[in-house]
N, CA, C and O of each residue as an XYZ file, in Angstrom:
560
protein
N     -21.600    -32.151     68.343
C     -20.608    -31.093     68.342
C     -19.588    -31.299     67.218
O     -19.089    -30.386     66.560
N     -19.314    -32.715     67.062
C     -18.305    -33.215     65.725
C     -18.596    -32.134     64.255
O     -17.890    -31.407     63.555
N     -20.076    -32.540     64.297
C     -20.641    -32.403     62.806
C     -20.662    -30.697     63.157
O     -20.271    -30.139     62.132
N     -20.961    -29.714     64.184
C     -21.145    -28.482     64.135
C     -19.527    -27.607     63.627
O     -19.221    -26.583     63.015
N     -18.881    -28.650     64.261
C     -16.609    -27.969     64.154
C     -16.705    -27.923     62.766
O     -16.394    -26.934     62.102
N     -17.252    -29.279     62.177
C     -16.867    -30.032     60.717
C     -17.323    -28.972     59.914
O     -16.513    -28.598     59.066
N     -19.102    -28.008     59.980
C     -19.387    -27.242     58.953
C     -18.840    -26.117     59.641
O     -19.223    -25.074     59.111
N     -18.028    -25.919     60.699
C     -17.669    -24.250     61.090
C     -16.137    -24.615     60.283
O     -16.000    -23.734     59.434
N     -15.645    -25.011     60.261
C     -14.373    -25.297     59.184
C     -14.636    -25.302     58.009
O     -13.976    -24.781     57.110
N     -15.722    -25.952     57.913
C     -15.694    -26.141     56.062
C     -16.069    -24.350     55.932
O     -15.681    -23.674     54.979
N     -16.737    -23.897     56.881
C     -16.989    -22.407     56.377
C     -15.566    -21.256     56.296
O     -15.400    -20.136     55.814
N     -14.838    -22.085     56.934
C     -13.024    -21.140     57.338
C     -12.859    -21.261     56.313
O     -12.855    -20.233     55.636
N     -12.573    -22.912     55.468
C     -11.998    -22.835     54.252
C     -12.442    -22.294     53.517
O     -11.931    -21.272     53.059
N     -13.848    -22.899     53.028
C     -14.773    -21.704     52.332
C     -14.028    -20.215     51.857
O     -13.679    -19.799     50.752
N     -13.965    -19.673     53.133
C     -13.592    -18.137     53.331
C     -12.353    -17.958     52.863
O     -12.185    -17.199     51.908
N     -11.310    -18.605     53.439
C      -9.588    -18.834     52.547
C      -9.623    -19.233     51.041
O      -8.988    -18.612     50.189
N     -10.256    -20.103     50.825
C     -10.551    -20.719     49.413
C     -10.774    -19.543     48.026
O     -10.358    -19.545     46.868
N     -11.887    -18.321     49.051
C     -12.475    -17.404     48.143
C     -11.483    -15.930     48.423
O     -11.366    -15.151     47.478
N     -10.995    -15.705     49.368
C     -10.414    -14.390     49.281
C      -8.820    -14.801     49.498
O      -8.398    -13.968     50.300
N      -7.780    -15.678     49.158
C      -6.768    -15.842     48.902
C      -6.234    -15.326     47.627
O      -5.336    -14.504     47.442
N      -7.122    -16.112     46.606
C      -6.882    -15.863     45.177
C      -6.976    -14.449     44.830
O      -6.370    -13.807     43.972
N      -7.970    -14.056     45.780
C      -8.581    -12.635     45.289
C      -7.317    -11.662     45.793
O      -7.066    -10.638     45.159
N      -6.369    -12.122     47.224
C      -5.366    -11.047     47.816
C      -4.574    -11.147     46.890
O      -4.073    -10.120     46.435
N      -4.170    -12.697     46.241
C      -3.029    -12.678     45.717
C      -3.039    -11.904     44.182
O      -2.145    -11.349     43.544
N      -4.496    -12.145     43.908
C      -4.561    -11.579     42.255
C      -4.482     -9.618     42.587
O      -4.459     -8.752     41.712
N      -4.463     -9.457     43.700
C      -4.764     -7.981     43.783
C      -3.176     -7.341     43.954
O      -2.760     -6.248     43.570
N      -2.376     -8.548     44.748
C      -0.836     -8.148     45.583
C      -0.128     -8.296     43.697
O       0.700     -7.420     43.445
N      -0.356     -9.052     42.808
C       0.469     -9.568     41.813
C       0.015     -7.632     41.102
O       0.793     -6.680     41.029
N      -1.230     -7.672     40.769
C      -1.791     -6.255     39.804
C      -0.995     -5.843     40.942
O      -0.180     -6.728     40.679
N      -0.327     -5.113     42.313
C       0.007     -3.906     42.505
C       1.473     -4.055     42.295
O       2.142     -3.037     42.117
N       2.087     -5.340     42.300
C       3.534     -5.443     41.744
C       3.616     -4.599     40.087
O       4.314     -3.690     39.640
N       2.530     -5.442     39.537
C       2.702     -4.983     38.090
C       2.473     -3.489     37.615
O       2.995     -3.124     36.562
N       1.756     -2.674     38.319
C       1.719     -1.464     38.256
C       2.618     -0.616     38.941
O       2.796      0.555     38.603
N       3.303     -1.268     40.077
C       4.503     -0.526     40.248
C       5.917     -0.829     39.958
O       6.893     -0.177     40.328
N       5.899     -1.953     39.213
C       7.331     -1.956     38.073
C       6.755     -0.744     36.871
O       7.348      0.260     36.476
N       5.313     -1.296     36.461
C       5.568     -0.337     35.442
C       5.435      1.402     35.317
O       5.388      1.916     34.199
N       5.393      2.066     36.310
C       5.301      3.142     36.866
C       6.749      3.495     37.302
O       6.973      4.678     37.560
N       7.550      2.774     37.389
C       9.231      2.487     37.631
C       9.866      2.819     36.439
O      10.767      3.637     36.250
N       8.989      1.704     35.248
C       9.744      1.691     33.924
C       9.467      2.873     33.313
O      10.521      3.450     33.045
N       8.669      3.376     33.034
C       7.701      4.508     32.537
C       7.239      5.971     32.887
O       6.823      6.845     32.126
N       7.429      5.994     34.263
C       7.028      6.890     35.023
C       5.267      7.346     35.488
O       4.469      6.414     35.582
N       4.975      8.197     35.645
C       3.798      8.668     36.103
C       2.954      8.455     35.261
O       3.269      8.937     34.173
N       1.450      7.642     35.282
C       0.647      7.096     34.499
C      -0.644      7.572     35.054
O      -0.849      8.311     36.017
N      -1.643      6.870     34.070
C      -3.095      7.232     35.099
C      -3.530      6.195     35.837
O      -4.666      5.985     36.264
N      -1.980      5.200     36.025
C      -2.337      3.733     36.900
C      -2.366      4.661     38.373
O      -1.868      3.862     39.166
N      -2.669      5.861     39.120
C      -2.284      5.518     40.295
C      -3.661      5.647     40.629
O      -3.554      5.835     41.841
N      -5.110      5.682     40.343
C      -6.220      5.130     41.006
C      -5.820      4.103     40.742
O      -5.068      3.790     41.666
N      -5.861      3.034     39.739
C      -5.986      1.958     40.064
C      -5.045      1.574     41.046
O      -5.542      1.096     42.066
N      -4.351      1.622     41.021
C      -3.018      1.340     42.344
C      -3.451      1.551     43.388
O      -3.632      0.552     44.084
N      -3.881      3.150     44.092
C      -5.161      2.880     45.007
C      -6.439      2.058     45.451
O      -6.844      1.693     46.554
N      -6.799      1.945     44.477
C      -8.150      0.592     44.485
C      -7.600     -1.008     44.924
O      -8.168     -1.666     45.796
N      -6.345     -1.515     44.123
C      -6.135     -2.830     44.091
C      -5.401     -2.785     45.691
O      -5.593     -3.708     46.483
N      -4.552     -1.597     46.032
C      -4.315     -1.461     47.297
C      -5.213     -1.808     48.408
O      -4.937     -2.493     49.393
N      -6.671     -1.063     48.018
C      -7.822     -1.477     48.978
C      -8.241     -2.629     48.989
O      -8.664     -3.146     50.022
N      -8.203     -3.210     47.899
C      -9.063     -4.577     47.933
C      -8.178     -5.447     48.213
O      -8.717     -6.514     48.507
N      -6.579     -5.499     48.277
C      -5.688     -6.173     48.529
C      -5.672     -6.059     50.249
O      -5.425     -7.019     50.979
N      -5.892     -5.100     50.582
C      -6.330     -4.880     52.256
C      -7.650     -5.727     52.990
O      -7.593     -6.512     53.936
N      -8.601     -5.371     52.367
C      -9.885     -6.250     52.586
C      -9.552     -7.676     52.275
O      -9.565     -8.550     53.142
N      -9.267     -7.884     51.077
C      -9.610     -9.447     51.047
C      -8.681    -10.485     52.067
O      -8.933    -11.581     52.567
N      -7.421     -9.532     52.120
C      -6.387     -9.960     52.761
C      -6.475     -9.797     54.536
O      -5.560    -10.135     55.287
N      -7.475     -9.346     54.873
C      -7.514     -9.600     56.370
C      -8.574    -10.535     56.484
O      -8.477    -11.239     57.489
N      -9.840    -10.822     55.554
C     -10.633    -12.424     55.130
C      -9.462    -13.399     55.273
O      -9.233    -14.118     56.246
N      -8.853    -13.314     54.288
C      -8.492    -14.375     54.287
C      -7.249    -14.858     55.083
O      -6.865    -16.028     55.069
N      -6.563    -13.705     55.884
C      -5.273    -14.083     56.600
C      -6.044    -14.653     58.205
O      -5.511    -15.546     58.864
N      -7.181    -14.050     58.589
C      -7.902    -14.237     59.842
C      -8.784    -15.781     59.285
O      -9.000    -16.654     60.126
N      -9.045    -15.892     58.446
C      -9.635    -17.264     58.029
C      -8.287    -18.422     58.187
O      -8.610    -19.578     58.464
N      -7.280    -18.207     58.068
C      -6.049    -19.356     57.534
C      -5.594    -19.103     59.177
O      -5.263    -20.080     59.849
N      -5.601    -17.853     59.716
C      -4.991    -18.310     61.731
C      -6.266    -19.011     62.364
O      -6.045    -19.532     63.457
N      -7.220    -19.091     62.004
C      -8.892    -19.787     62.676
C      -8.397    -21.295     62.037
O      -8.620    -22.399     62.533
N      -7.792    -21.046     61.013
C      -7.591    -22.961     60.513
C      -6.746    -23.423     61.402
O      -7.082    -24.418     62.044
N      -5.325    -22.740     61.664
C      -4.756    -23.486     62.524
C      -4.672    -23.087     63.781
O      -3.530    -22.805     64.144
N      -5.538    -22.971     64.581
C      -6.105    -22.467     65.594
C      -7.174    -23.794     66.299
O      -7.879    -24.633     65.738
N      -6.932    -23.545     67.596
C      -8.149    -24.101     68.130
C      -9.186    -23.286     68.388
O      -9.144    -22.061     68.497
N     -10.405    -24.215     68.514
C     -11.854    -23.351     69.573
C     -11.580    -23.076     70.521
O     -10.821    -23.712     71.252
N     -12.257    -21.796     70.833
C     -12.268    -20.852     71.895
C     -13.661    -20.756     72.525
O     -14.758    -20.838     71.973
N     -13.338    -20.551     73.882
C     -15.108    -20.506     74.846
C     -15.188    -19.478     74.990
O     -14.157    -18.925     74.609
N     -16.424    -18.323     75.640
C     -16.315    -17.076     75.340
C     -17.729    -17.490     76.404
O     -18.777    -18.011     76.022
N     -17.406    -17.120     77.677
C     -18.779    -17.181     78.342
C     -19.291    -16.006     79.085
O     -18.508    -15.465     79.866
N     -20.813    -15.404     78.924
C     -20.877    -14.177     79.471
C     -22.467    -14.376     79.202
O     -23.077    -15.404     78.907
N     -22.974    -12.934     79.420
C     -24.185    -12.728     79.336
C     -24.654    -12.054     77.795
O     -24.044    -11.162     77.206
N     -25.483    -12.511     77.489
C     -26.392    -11.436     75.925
C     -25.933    -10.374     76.034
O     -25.619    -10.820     77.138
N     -25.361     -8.866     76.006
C     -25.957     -7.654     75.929
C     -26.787     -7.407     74.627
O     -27.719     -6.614     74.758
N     -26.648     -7.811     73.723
C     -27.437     -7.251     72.518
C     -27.655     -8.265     71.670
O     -26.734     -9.071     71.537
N     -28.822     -8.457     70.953
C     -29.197     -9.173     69.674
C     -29.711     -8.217     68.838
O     -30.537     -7.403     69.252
N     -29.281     -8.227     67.610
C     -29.501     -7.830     66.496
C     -30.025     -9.184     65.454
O     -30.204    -10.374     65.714
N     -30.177     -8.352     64.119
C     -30.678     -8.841     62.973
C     -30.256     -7.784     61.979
O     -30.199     -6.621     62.378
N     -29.973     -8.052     60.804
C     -29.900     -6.969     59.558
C     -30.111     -7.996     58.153
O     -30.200     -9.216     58.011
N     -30.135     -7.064     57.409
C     -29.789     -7.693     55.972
C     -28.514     -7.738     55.278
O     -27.904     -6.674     55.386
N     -27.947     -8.583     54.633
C     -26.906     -8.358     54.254
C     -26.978     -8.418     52.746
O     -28.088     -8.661     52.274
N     -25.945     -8.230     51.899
C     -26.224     -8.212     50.791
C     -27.735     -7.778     50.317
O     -28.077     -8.065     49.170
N     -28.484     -7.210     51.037
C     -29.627     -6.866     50.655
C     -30.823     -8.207     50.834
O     -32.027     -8.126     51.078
N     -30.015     -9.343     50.622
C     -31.832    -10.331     50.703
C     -31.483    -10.988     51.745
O     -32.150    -11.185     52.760
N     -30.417    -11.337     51.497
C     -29.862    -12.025     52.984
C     -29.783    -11.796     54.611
O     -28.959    -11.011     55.079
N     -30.712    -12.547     55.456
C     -30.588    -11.554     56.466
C     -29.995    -12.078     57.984
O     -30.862    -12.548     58.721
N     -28.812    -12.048     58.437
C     -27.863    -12.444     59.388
C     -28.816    -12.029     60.703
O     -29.820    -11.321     60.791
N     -27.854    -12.979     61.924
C     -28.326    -12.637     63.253
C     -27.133    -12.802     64.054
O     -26.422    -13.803     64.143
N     -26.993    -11.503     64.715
C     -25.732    -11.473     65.846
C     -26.484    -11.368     67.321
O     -27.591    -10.929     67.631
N     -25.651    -11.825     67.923
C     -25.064    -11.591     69.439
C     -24.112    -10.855     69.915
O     -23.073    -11.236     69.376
N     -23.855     -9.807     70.804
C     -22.879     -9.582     71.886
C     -22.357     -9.876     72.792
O     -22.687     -9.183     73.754
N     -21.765    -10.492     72.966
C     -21.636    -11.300     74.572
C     -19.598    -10.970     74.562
O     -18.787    -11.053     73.639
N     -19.414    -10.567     76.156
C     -18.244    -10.369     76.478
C     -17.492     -9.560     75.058
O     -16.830    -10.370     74.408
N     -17.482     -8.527     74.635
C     -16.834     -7.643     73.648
C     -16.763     -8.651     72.194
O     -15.845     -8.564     71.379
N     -17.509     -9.263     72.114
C     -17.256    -10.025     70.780
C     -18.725    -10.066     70.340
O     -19.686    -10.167     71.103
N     -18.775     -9.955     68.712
C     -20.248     -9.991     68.028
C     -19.875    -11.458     67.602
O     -18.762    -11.853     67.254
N     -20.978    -12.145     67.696
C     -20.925    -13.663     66.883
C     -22.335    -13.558     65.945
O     -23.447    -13.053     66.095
N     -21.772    -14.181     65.097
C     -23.079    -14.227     63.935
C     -23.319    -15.720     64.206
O     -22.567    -16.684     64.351
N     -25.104    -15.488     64.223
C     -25.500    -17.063     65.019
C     -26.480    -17.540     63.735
O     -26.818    -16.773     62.833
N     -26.786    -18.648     63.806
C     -28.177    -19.482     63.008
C     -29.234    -18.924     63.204
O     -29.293    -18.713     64.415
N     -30.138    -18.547     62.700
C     -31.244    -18.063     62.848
C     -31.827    -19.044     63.788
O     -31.951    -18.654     64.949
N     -32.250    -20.377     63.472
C     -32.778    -21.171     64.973
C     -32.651    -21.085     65.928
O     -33.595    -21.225     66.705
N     -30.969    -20.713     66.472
C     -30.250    -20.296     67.803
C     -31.054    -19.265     67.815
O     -32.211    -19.543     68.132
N     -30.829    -18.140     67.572
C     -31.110    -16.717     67.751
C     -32.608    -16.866     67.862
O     -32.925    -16.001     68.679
N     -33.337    -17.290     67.606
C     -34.587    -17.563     68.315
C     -34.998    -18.078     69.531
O     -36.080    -17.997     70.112
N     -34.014    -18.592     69.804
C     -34.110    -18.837     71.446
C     -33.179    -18.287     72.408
O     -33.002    -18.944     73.434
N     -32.469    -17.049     72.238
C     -32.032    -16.492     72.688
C     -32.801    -15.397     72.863
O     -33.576    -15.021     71.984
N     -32.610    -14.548     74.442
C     -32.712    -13.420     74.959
C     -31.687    -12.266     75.434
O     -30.663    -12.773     75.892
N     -31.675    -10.744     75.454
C     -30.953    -10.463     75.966
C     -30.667    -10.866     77.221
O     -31.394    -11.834     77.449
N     -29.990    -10.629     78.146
C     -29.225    -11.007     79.198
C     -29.110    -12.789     79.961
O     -28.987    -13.306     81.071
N     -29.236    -13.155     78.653
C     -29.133    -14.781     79.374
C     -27.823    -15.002     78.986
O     -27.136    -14.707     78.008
N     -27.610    -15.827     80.413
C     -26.315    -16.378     80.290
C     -25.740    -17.482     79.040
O     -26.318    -18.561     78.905
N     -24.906    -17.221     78.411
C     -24.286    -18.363     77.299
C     -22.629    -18.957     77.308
O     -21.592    -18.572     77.847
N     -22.865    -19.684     76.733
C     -20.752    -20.234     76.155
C     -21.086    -20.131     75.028
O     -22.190    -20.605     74.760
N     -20.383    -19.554     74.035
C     -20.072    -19.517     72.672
C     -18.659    -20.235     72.590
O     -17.606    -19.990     73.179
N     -19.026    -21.290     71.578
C     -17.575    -22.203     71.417
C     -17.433    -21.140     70.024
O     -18.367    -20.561     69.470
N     -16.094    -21.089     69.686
C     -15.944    -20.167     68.128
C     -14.674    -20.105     68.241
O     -14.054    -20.259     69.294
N     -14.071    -19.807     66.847
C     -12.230    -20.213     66.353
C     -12.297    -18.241     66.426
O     -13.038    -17.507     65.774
N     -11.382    -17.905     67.318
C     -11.049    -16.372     67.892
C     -10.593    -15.387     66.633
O     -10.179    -14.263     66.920
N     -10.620    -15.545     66.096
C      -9.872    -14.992     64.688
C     -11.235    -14.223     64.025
O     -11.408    -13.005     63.971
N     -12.196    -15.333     63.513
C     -13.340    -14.776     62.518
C     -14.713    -14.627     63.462
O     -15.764    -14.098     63.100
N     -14.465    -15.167     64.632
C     -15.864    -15.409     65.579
C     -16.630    -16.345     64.858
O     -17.758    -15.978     64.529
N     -16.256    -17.490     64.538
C     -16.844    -18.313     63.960
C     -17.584    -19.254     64.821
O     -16.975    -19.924     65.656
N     -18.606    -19.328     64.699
C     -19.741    -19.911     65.841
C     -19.994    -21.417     65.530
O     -20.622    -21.792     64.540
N     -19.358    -22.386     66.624
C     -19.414    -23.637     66.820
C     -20.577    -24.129     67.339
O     -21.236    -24.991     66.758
N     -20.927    -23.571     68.551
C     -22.295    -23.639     69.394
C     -22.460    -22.809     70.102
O     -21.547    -22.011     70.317
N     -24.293    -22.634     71.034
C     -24.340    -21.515     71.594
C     -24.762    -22.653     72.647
O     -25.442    -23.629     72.332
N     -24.248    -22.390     73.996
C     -24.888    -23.261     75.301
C     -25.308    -22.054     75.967
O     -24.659    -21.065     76.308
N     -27.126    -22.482     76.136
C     -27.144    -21.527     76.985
C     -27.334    -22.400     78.539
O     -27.456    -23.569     78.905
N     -27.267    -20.913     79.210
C     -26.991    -21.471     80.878
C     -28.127    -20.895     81.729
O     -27.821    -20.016     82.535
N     -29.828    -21.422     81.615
C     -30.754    -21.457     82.361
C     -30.825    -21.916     83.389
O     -30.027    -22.782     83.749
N     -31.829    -21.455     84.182
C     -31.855    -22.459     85.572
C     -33.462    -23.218     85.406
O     -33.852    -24.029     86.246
């Protein structure tokens, strides 16, 4: 369980590591376009001002929900399957979730192979990103 916390953290930081820089480089561009829209007046900065707005939104709930999961403890989450999925992500990449008690957890593909709908589980995971520590399941 040590070594499973150890790579579900290294994956938090991971996640803070990569979309911090990205909120902050997006929050600094919307300062700078709205001093200079101050100094200057009406420009053709206000898509971009829209855009860096968006991506300053996205990256910034990555990475603000990644940094409360750091200082956060694990959370248990025990219930039954309702749903397993699979998709692709990024196109080659292809993830596997669970439903259990109103929360989706994205699991290991190994796990998710031995999972069924409606079997009972504990999902250990930091409440913030649903970051998946372990899956116990509860057979008889």
């Amino acid at each position: 369980m040590e070594q499973a916390t150890a790579a579900a953290r290294a994956s938090l930081w991971r996640t803070a590591l990569v979309f911090t820089p990205l909120l902050l480089l997006s929050l600094a561009g919307i300062v700078a376009i709205i001093v200079n829209l101050a100094l200057e007046g009406a420009s053709g900065l206000i898509v971009t001002l829209v855009l860096l707005t968006l991506a300053a939104l996205l990256t910034g709930h990555q990475a603000i929900q990644s940094i409360r999961d750091l200082l956060s403890s694990p959370k248990e989450t025990t219930g039954s399957i309702r749903r397993r999925w699979s998709r692709a992500d990024a196109i080659v990449i292809r993830s596997y979730y669970v439903h259990v008690e109103g929360g989706v957890y994205k699991v290991d593909p190994a796990i998710y192979l031995e999972l069924k709908e409606g079997d009972p589980v504990t999902i250990t995971h930091y409440p913030h990103t649903n970051t998946v520590i372990a899956v116990e399941v509860h057979r008889e």
